[in-house]
N, C-alpha and C positions, 0 to 999 in steps of 0.2 A: 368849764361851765358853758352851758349852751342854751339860751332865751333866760339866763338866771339860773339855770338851776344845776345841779353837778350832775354829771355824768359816772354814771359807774357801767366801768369794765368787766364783765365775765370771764375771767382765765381761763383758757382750759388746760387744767392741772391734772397731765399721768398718775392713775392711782400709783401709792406706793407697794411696795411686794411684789411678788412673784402672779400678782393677776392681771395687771396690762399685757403678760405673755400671752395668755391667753383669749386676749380681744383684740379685734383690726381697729381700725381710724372711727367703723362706725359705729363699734359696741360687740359686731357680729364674733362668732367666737372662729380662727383661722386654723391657722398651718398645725397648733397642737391639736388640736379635737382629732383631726384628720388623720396624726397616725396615731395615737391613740384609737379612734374608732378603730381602722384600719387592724393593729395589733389585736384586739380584742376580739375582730370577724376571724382573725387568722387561727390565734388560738380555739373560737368556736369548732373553728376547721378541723382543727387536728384531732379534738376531743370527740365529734364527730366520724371520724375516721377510724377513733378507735374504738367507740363503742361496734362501730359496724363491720369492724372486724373479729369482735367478739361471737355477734351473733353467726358468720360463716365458721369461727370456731366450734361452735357450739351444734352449728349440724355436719360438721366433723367428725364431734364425738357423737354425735347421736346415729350415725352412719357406722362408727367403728363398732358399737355397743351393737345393732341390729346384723352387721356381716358374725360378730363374733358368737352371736348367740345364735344365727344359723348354722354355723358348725359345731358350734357345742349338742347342738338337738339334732341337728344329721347324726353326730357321733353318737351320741348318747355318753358323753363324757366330758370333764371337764380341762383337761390338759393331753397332750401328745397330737394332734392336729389341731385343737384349739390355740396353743401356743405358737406352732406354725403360722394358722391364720394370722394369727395377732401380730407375729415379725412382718408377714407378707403390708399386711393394713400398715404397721408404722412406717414402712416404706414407702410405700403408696399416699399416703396422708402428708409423712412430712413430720410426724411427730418424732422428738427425743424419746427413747423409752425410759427416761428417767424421769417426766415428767408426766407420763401417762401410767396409771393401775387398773386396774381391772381387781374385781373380786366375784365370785360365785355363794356368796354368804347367803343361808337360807336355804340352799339345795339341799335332797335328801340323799347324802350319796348311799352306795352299796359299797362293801368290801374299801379298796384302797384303787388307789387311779383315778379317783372323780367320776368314778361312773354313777349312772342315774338312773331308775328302771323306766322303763318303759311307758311312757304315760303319763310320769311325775312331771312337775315342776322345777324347770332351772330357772334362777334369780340372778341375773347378772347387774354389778354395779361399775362402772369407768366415771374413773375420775382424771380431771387433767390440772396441773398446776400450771397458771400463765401469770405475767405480770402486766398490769394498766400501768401502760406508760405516760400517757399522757402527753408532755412535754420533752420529756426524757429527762426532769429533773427528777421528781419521784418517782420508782416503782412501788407499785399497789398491788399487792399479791392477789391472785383471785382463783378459787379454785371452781371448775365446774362437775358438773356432775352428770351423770345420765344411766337412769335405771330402766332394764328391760327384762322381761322374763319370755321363756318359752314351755313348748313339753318334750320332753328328750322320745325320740322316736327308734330306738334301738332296746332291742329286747334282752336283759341280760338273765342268765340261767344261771340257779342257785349254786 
């Protein structure tokens, strides 16, 4: 008692549970926020990284699809140095050829051997199968695509 009258004390009582971990002495939130924040800049990181990976993929294939329909239209054909090309390019690029296709769907061919007349239109489509890894916990299959056409410049006789 003090001048008469009681005194009361203020405790200051730790909440209970797992949330005083997450507060200093003054309320402010410490050491957890910091690698949590921290983790979660990281992962932004990597998901980042891979998106922009994808896009130098992507003008990859859009680079293979433009070399390979230059020599489909020099040839005026669709396979026998076109094929060539296309080993020469999976080398050069980096790519698996089990992962990369190509098709010429849409072309008018002549005769057999993928020839083209003269003038026509070749339609070329590559496709690439990659995986968004992400974290490297899941892969996310992703397939891309890149369509290109040309005019085949080689004269073929009936």
């Amino acid at each position: 008692m003090k001048n008469g009258r009681p005194v009361s004390y203020v405790s200051r009582v730790p909440p209970r549970g797992a949330g005083h971990l997450f507060r200093g002495d003054e309320g402010d939130i410490a050491y957890v926020e910091t690698v949590i924040s921290a983790f979660v800049i990281l992962i932004a990181l990597v998901f980042a990284v891979n998106i922009f990976s994808f896009f130098t993929l992507k003008q990859d294939i859009d680079y293979f699809g433009a070399e390979l329909m230059a020599a489909a239209a020099a040839d005026g054909r669709t396979d026998g140095a076109v094929k060539e090309r296309a080993a020469e390019l999976c080398t050069e690029l980096g790519f698996d050829s089990g992962d990369i296709s190509w098709s010429f769907e849409g072309s008018e061919f002549i005769g057999s051997g993928g020839r083209v007349q003269y003038g026509e239109t070749i339609k070329l489509t590559v496709t690439y199968s990659a995986g968004f890894g992400g974290t490297g916990i899941v892969d996310i299959p992703v397939t891309l695509r890149s369509v290109t056409s040309g005019i085949s410049e080689r004269y073929w006789k009936s």
